[in-house]
N, C-alpha and C positions, 0 to 999 in steps of 0.2 A: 683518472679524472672522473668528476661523476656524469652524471645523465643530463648538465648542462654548462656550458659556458660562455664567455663572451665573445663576442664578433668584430671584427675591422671595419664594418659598414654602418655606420648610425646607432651601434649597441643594441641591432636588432639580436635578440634572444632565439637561439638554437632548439628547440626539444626533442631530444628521441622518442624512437615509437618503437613499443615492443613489438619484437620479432615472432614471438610466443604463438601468436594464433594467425600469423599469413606464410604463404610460401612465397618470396622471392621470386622476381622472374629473369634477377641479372645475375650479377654474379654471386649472391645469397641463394639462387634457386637450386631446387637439385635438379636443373636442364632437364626435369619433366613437361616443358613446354618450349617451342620456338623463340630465338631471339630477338627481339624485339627491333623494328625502325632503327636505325641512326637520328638524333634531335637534335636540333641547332638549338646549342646552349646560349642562355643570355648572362646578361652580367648578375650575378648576385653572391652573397654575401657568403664570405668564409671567416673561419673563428679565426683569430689577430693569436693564432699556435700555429704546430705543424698539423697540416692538414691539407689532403688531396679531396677532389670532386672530379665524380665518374659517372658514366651517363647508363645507361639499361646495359649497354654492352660489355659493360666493364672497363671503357676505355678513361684513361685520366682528361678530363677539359682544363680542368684550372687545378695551381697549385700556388700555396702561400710562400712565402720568403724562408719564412721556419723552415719549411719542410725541405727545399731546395738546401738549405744551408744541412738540417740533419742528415741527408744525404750525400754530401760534398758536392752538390751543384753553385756556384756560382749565380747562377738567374732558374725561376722557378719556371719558365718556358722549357726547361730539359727534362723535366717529368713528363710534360704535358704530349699525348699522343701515344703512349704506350698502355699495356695492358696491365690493371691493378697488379694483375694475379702475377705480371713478370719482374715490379718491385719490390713482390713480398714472398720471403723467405719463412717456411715451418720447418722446426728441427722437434718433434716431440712436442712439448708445451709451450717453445720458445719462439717468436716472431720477430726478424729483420728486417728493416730496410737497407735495400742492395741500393749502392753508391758505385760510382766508378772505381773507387779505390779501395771501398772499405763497406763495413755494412753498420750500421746500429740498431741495436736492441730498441723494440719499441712495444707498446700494447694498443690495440687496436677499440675504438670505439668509432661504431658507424650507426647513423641514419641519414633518414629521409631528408631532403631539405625540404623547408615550411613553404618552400616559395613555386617550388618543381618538383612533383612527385616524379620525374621522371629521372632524378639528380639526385644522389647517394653522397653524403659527407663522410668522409673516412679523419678521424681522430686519430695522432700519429705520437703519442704517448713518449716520452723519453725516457727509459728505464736503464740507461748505461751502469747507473750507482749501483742499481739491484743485480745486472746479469752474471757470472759467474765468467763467466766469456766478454772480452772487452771488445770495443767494436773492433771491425779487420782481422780481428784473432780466430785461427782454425780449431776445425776440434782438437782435440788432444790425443795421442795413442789410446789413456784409458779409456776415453769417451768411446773411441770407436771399437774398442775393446768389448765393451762393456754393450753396444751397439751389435755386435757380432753373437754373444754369449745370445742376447734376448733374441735373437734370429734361430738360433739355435733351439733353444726354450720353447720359444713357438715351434717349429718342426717337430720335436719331441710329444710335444703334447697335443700336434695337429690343431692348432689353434693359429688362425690368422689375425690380423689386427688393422682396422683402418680406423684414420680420422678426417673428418670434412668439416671443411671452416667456411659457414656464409656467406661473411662479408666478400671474402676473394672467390667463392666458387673452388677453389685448391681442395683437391682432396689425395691424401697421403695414402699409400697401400705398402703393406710390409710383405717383400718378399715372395711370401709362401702364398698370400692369397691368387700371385698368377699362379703359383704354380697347382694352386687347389683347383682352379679353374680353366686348367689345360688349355685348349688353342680357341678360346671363344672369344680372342683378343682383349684380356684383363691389361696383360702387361702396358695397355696402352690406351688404357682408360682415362680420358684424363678430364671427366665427369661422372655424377651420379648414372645419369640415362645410357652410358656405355657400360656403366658396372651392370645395370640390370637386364642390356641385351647379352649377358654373358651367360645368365641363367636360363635355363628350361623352359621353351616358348609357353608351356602350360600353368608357369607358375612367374611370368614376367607380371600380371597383375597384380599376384599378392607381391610380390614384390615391390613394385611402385608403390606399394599401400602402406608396406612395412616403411619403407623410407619417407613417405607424406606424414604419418605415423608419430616418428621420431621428432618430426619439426614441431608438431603440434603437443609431445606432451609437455609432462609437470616435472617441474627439475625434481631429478637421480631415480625419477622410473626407468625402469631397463624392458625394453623390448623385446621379443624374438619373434622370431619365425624362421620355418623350417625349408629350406629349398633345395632343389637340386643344380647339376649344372648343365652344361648346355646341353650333353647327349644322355642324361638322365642315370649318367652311371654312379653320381656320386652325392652323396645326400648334406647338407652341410646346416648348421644349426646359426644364425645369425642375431647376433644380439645387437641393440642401437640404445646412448642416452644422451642425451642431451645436455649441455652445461653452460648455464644460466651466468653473466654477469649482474651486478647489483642493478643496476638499472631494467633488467628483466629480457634484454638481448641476447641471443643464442650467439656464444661465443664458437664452439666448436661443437661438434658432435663424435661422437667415438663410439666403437663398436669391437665386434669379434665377430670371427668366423669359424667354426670349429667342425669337422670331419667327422660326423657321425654316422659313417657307413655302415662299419663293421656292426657298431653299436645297433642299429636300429636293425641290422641282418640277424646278430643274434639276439636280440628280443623277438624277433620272428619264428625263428626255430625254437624257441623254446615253447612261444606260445604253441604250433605245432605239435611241438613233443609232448607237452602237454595232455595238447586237445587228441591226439593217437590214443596218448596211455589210458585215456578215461573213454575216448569208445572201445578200446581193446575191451577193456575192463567190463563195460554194459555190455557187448557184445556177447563175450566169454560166461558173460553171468556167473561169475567166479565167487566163490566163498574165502573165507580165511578163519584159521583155528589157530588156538596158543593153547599148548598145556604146562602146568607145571608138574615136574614131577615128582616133587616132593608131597604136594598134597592130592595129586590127581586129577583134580579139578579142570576142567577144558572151556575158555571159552571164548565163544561163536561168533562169525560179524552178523550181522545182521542177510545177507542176500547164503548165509550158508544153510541158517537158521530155514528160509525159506523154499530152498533146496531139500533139506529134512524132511520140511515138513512138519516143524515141531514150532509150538510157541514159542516168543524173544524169552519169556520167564523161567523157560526150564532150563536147569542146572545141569552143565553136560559130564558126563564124565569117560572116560574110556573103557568102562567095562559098559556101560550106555548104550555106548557108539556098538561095540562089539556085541550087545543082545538083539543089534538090528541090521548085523551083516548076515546075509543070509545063509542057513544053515551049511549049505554046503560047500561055502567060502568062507564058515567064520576061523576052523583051523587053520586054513594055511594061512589068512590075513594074519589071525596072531603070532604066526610063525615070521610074517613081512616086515613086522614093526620093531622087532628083537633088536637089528643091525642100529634103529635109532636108539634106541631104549638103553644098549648096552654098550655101544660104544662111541654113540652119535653121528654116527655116518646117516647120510642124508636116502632117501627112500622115495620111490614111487610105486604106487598102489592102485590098480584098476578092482575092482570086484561088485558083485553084485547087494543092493542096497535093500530092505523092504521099506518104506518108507511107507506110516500109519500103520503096516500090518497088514499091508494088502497090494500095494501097488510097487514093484521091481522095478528098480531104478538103476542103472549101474556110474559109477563111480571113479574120478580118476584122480586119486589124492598123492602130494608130495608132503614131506615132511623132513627137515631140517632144523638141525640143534643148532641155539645163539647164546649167546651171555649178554643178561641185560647191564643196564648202570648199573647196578649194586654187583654185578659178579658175580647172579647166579643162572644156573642153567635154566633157558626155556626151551621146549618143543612147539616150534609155528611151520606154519604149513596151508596149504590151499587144497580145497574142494572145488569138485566142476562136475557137472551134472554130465556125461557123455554118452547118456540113451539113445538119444536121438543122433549124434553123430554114428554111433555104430550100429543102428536101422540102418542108417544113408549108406555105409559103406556095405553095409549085405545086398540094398537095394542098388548101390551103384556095381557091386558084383556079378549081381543077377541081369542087368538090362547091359553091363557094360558092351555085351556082343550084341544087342539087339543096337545098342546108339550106333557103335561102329558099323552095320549091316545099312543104317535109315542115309549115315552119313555117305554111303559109298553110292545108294543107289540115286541121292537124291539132283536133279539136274543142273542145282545153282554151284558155284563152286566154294568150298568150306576148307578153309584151313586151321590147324591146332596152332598155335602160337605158347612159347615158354615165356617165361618174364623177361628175357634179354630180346624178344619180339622176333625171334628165329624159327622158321617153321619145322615142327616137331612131325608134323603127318598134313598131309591133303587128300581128297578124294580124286577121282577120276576127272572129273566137271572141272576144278580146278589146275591139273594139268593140263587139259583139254585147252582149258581159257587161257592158259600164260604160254602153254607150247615149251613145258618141259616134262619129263618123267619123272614118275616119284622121286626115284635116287637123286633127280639133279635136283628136287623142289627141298628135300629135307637140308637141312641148317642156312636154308638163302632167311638172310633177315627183310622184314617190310622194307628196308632202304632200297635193296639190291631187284627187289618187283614194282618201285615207286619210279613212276616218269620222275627223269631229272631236274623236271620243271615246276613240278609239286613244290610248295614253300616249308609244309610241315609234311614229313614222312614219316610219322611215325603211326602206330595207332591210333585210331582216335577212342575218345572216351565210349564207353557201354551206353546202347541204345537207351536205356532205363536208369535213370539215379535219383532216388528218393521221389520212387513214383511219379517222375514226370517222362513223358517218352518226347522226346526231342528226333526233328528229323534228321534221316541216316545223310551223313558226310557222303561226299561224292569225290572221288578220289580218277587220277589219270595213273591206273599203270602201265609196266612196258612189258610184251610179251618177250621171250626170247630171242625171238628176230628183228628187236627195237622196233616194233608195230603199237603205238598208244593203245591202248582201251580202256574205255571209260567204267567204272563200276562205283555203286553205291555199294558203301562198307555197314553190313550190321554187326555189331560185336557184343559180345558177352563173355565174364570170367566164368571160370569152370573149376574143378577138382576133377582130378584125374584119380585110377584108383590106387595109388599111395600118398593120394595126401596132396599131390604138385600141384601149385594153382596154376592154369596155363587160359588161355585166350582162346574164346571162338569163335571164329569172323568167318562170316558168308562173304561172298564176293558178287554182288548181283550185276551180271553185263548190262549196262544200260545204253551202248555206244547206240544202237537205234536210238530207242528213246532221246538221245543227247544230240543225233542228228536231225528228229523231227524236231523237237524244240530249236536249237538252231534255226530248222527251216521256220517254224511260223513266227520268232524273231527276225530273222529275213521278212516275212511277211508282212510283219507290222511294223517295221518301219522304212520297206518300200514299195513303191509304186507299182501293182497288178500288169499296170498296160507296159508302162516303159522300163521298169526294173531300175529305177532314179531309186535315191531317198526319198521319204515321204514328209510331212511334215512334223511328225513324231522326230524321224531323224535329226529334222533341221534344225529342232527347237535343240536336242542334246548334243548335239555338234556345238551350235553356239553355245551355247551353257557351259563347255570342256573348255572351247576356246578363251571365252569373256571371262573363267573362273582365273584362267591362269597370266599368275604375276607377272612374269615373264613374257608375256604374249606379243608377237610383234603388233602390226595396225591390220583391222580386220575389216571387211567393204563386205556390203549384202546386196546385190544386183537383184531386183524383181523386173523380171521380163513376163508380158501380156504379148500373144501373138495376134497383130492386128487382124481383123476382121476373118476371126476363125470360126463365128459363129456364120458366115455365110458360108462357107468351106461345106462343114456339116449339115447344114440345111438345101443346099447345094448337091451334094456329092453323095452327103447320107454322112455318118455315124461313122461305119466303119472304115469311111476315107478319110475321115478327122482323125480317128486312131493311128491309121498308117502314118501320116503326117507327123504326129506329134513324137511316132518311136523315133522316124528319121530325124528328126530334130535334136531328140534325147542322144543318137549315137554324133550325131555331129560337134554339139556340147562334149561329151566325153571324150571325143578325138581330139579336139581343138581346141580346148582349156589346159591353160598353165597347171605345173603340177602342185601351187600351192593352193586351185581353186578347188569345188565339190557340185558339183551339177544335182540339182534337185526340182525335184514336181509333185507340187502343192496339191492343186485340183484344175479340172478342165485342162484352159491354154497356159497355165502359168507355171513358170520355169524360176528356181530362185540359184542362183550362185553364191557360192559364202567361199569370199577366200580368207584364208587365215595368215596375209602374209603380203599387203596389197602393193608393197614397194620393192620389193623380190617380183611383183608382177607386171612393175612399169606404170602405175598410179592408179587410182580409179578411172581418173580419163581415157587410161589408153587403153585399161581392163573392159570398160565398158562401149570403147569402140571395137573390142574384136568380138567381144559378144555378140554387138548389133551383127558387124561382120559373118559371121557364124549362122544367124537366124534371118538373114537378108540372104534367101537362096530361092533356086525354084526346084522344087520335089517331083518327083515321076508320081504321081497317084491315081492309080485303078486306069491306068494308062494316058493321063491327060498330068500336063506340068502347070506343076499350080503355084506361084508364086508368094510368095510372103516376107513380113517384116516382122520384128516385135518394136513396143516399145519397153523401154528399157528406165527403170528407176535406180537410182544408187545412194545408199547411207552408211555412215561410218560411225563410230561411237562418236558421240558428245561431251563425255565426260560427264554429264548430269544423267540423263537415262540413257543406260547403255547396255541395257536388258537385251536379250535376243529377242521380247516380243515388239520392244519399241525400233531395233532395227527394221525388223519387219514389215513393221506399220509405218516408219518414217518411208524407207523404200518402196511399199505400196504406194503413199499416198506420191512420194515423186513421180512412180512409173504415171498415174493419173494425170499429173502437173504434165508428163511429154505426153501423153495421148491428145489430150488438148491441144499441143501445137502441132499435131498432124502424126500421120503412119509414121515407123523408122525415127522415132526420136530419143532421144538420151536426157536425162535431167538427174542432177543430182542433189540431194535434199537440203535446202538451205533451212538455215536457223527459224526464218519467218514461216517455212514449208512442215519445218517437223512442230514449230508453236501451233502451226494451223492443223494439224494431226494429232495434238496435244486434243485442241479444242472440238472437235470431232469425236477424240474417245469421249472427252467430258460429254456431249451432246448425245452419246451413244448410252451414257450409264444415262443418265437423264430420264431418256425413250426408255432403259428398260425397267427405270422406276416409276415412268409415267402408265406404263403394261402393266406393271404390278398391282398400280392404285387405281386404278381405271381414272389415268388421267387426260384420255383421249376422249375425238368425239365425233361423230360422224353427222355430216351434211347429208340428205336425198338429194337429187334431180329426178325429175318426174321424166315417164316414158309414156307418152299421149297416141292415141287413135287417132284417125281423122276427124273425127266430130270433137276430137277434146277429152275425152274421158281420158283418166291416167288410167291405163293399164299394168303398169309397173314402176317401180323405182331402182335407182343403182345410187347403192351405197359409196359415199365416198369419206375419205377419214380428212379431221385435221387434229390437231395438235395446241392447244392452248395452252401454248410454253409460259412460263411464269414471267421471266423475264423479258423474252420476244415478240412473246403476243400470239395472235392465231398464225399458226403455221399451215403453206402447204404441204400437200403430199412431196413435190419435187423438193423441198428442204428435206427432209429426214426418210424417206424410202431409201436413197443411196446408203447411208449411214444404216439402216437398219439392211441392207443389204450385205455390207462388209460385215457386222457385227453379227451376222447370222442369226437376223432377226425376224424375217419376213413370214416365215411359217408361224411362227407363235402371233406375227401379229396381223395373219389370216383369221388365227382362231379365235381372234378376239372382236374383229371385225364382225364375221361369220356370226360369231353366237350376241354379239350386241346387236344387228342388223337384225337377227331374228326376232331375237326375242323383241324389238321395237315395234318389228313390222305386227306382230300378233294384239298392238292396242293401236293400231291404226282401224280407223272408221271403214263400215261396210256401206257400198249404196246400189242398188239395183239387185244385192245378191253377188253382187261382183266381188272378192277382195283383192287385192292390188298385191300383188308379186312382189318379191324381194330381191334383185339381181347383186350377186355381190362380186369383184374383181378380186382372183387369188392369183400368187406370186410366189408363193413359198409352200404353199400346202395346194398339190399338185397332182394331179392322177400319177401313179407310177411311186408314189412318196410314200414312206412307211407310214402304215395304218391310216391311208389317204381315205378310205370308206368309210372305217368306224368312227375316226373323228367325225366325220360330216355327220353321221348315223345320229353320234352321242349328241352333239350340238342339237341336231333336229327333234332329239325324244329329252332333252330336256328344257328346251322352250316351245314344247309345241305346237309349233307351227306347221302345217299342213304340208307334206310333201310336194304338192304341186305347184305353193308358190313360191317355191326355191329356183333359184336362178346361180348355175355358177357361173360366172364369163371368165376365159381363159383366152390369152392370146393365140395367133395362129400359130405361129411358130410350136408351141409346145404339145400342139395337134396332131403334125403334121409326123406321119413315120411312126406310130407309136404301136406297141409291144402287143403282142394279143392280150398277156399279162391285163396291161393297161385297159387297154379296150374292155377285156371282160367287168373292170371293175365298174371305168364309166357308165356300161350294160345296166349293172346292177343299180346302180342310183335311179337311171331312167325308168329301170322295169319298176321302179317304187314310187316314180312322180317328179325326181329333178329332172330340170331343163339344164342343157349345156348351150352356152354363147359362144361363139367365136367373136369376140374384141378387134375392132382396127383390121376387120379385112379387107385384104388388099396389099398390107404391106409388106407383108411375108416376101418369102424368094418360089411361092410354089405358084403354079399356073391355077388357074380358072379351072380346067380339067378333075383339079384334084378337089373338088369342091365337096364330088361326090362322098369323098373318102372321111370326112372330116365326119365322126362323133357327136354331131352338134344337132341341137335343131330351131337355131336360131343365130341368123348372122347377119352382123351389123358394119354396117359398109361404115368404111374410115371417115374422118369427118374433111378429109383431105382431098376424095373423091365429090361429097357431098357441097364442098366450098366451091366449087368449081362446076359442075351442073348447067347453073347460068349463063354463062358466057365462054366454056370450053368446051368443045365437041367429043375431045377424048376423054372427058372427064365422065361426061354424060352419060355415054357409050360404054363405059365400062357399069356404072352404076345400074342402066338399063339391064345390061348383062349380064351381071350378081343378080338382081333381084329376079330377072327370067329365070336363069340357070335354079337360084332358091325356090320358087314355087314348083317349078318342072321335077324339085329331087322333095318335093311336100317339105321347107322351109320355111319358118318366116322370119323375114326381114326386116332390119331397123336399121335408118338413116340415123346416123348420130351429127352433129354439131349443124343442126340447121337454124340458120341463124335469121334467115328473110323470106318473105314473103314467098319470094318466084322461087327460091329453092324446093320451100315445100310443095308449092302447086304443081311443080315438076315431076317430083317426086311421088308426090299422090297420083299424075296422072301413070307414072310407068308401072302400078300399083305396090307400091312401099305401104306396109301395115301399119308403122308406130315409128315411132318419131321423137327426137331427142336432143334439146337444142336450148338454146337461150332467145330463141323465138316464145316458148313458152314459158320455160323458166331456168334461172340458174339451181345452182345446190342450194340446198336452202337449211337448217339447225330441223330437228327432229319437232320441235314444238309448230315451227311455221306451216311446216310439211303436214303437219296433221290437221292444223286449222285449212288446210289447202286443199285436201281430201275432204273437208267436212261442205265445202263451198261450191261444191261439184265442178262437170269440168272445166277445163280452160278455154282462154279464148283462142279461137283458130283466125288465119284470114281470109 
């Protein structure tokens, strides 16, 4: 039929759409993509023929009368609900529909319908007149006969054969193609997308490509491409074409398979053989000669020619050749050549050459009689130049006892190797290293000195090939007493002196070497104090884990041990250490064996199990952890009690990175510390969005560091009469989108981002640099105090940076102010100390920040690095109307003058604070009594207006 006909519903009109330029995604696809929904069919229009409608799945929805009756159904509801592909019958070119009873020959025309793309019309053609076969009729003996022979055919000529039909999705495989493609589950393909997981995971894309390929060409191009199959053993050549009906629909598509293993192995060696015979050839630097003897006449190839010595133009002849064998070799050579000359026996001839008349060359020529095509006799034969080989062998005569003398004394171990890789001689060092004796060492091959465990035993390639020197292989052998040892292998060929090519491998012991390394691998990727993993580790743990397919459900517990920084500030340092190893062997005693105990930095402990259902869930994983880190420790003889809090994440399915584990499980372990010591949380959807938005906030800040897109407010630091005496810089942030930000929005984030040192030194040298166009009055200038957090005495190159920062904005040593909390004061290193020293001895001032709030006594006040300390504002709020508040601030500020300090009240906010405060004598003063932070411009108008008002 053709590309239209009529309909049983209103005479609406059918059109086909070629198939030519889309791929299917029902039963036409080649199941390169997922199957599609189930549709609820509505009612619409089929051709007033036989004809079935089938939805994306392939399943039949509706069938006409025709078609139920061409099938011997009675009612067309007995098609309806089965699979296209399971009423239609391929026999080679031939298409049935199967009946209960019988089948009929039919041809198939299928499209889209006009009304539902999602609805396939199958055209059911009745071709009973044409078929050869009546309907219900079997094949015949010859058919199958004849069916057998081409099975065979194919086999013989290792040629497979498939055909794939569209319309049904059906695709037909002959035989041989399972058996081309051994156990990759051919035989049981029963689409396109299983034939191509049968092929070579390397080569499953050109594959899909090949077969996407075939859908889209031009009717009776023929395709191929070249693949292997699934274990790469065998090479197969596949061809694809497509075959067009009038209407322009890809009726069927047909291919081959063909076995060209062997084939494509011997186009390999040849090209090899090849490529040998032509470096023998350069190599050898070989000549070649033909005489005839009838006329005399000799001539030359071209590389013999230049061997001679003699121009390509000159005419050779053999009495020629013989006036430039050297005198005292030319008789007996003319005596050498008689046996070709006179009976044609074949000849070899070494002797010496003059070549030009001056320069001795010696010579090693063959000579052999042939009969050309016409029948008559020639003499051809080869030149070779072998001067310099028989130098080498006097030279390798004369040194041979000197090499064998260098090789016995020398202390690495050296063995000779034959071409079968069998040692021929070893030195002393060599025995020594394996722990055998010459006699046991001679004919042990590399296999029989190679650990068992080695993958490749045999030699490896010579240190040196074509001028590139490649590092030496590192090989595990096994001494005599099956004791490992490690050695780097250097090798090189040799000639021995008859000519034998043999191998000459040093044996360098590197088992040290392979121990130290080991060890500072052990070092880098664990923990100094505790001998945990380190974070190096954690990151390639997870990465082994999350890579692999197979992996069960993996949880990352981030534990913080609550309030560990009073511990240390407390106890000291080295009670914080004690603490945290006991903790580390508790963790490795008391975790499951699918979990891994690890230690990040400081207090923080990560567990990564790889297996979190074999460990009872994350819930019950994460309460014996808490379990575990809820104890009380013996430390420096006092029992010190502790918790952690505890964060938990598991992949998402969307980021499931190790570092976003990580980060989702920090940020929960944060979400439990917020609800108190000893808490568990695990990271919800809205918990790991809001760690999403946080790293965003995080790149943000270090783009805003980048552009200088920050910005720092002053607060003025006043005298009693009001003059500013100094300022403390303070940062904000004027986020695009959120507007001026405080420091408590994005310090934390630049904390976890390990941000806080860079964006000291940004602070540091903007504050500087500001403060050096700030207004002068009296002779006074106005100090610059800046708070650092991250660029810290004791921090790498904590001096020079402050150094460089001050000698390239500069500003005057003296009106440099660092403020440092107390805490990071307190305890510190002479290291430290000395450095702090140095700033001072050049004019910075050090602040103590917020004291008070530290864990150290009043006592230690002495001790403190500083010479400037600024009581908390916490102390200072209180003054007024609390007696211990007062009494302490009295008491800072005596103890600071009594050790020559001076002192600043920060957050004074009223009147009677300050009056208080002035009388107990407090210097300078700092509060929103005078003024708040204020943008850099206001600040300078604010300097220019002299001081402030006091009350």
């Amino acid at each position: 039929m053709g590309g239209r006909c009529g309909c049983n519903a209103g005479g609406v009109q059918l059109t086909e759409r070629s198939e030519r330029t889309r791929m299917p995604s029902a039963p036409g696809s080649l199941g390169l993509a997922g199957t599609p929904a189930r549709v609820q069919v509505p009612r619409v229009a089929l051709p007033d023929a036989p004809a079935l409608l089938s939805d994306q799945d392939g399943q039949v929805v509706a069938a006409t009368e025709q078609a139920a009756k061409l099938a011997g159904h009675a009612d067309p509801s007995a098609l309806v609900g089965h699979q296209l592909v399971d009423l239609i019958d391929r026999e080679g070119r031939e298409t049935w529909l199967r009946g209960p009873q019988r089948r009929a020959p039919v041809r198939l025309q299928t499209w889209q319908h006009p009304d539902d793309a999602t609805l396939q019309v199958t055209l059911l053609v009745d071709v009973s007149d044409l078929a050869e076969d009546k309907p219900g009729t079997e094949v015949g003996p010859r058919d199958s006969e004849e069916r057998y022979w081409l099975i065979d055919a194919q086999s013989l000529a290792k040629v497979a054969s498939w055909v794939y039909y569209p319309d049904t999705g059906e695709i037909y495989r002959s035989p041989l193609l399972a058996d081309f493609l051994g156990a990759g589950g051919a035989e049981h393909a029963d689409d396109v997308t299983a034939m191509i997981s049968t092929t070579h995971p390397d080569d499953r894309e050109r594959a899909a490509q090949f077969y996407a390929d075939v859908l889209t060409a031009a009717e009776g191009e023929l395709l191929e491409a070249e693949l292997r199959n699934l274990h790469g053993t065998r090479v197969f050549l596949c061809t694809g074409r497509a075959e067009y009906d009038r209407a322009g629909q890809i009726v069927r598509v047909q291919g081959t398979v063909q076995d060209v293993t062997e084939h494509r192995a011997l186009e390999r060696q040849l090209r090899d053989e090849r490529r040998r015979l032509q470096d023998a050839q350069r190599i050898a630097r070989l000549g070649t000669w033909e005489v005839d003897p009838r006329t005399n006449v000799m001539r030359l190839s071209s590389m013999l020619y230049e061997i001679l010595g003699q121009p390509v133009t000159t005419t050779g002849t053999f009495d020629r050749y013989l006036d430039h064998v050297h005198p005292d070799d030319r008789k007996w050579v003319r005596q050498a050549w008689r046996p070709l000359v006179e009976r044609g026996a074949p000849v070899e001839i070494e002797h010496r050459y003059l070549r030009n008349g001056e320069t001795t060359r010696i010579l090693r020529i063959h000579g052999t009689k042939i009969v050309d095509a016409d029948g008559r006799d020639l003499f051809v034969g080869t030149v070779q130049d072998v001067t310099e080989q028989r130098a080498v062998v006097t030279r390798m005569e004369r040194s041979s006892q000197r090499f064998s003398d260098l090789v016995n004394i020398t202390p690495v171990g050296i063995g000779l190797f034959d071409h079968s890789e069998r040692i021929v001689n070893a030195n002393e060092a060599l025995c020594d290293l394996l722990g055998y004796r010459i006699d046991q060492m001679r004919g042990l091959s590399i296999r029989d000195i190679t650990h068992p465990e080695e993958v490749d035993p045999s030699l490896p390639a010579p240190d040196e090939h074509a001028g590139i020197r490649r590092r030496a292989p590192q090989r595990v052998m096994v001494r005599a007493d099956g004791e490992p040892v490690y050695c780097e292998l250097h090798t090189s060929t040799s000639v021995q002196d008859d000519g034998t090519e043999f191998w000459l491998v040093v044996f360098q012991d590197i088992t040290e070497r392979r121990r130290a390394a080991e060890a500072l691998r052990y070092q880098a990727t664990h923990d100094d104090l505790t001998g945990l993993p380190n974070r190096t580790a954690v990151k390639e743990l997870l990465g082994r884990l999350l890579g692999r397919a197979d992996s069960p459900g993996i949880a990352v517990l981030f534990c913080d041990i609550d309030n560990f920084k009073r511990v240390n500030d407390s106890l000291g340092h080295d009670a914080g250490d004690e603490l945290l190893v006991a903790l580390a062997r508790r963790l490795e005693g008391g975790l499951p064996v699918e979990c891994t105990a690890a230690r990040l930095s400081g207090d923080e402990f990560v567990i990564i199990c790889s297996d979190v259902e074999a460990s009872g869930g994350v819930d019950q994983l994460a309460t014996r952890v808490s379990a575990l880190l809820r104890t009380a420790v013996p430390v420096h003889g006092q029992l010190v009690r502790v918790s952690s809090s505890i964060g938990a994440a598991v992949p998402n399915g969307s980021s499931s990175g190790g570092e976003d584990l990580l980060r989702f499980a920090d940020a929960a372990m944060f979400e439990a510390k917020r609800r108190g010591t000893g808490k568990v949380s695990l990271a919800s959807p809205a918990l790991m969005a809001a760690a999403d938005r946080q790293l965003h906030l995080e790149g943000q800040l270090r783009e805003a560091l980048s552009n200088d897109g920050l910005a720092l407010h002053y607060q003025p630091v006043v005298d009693a009469e009001g003059t500013v005496v100094s300022a403390e810089a303070l940062i904000r942030w004027p986020h695009p989108e959120r507007g001026m930000l405080s420091p408590d929005a994005f310090l934390p984030v630049a904390e976890q981002g390990d941000l806080l040192r860079e964006l000291d030194r940004w602070v540091l040298r903007t504050a500087l640099r500001e403060a050096t166009s700030w207004p002068v009055r009296n002779g006074r200038p106005v100090s610059i105090a800046v708070n650092l957090a991250g660029l810290v005495p004791g921090g790498p190159d904590f001096v020079d940076s402050v150094a460089d920062i001050v000698a390239e904005t500069g500003i005057s040593w003296d009106r440099v102010i660092l403020e440092l909390v107390e805490t990071s004061l307190v305890d510190l290193p002479s290291r430290t100390r000395h450095e702090m020293g140095e700033l001072v001895s050049r004019g910075v001032r050090f602040a103590v920040d917020d004291f008070g709030t530290g864990y150290s006594s009043l006592a230690r006040l002495k001790d403190l690095p500083a010479q400037i300390i600024k009581v908390d504002r916490r102390f200072v709020a209180g003054v007024g109307g609390d007696a211990s508040d007062f009494a302490v601030a009295r008491a800072v500020v005596d103890m600071a003058y009594a050790m020559d300090r001076q002192c600043v009240a920060e957050g004074v906010e009223d009147a009677t604070q300050f009056r208080l405060l002035r009388g107990v004598g407090v210097e300078s003063y700092q509060g929103w009594l005078f003024s708040g932070a204020v943008p850099a411009p206001k600040f300078r108008e604010m300097l220019a207006n002299g001081p402030l008002t006091v009350p």
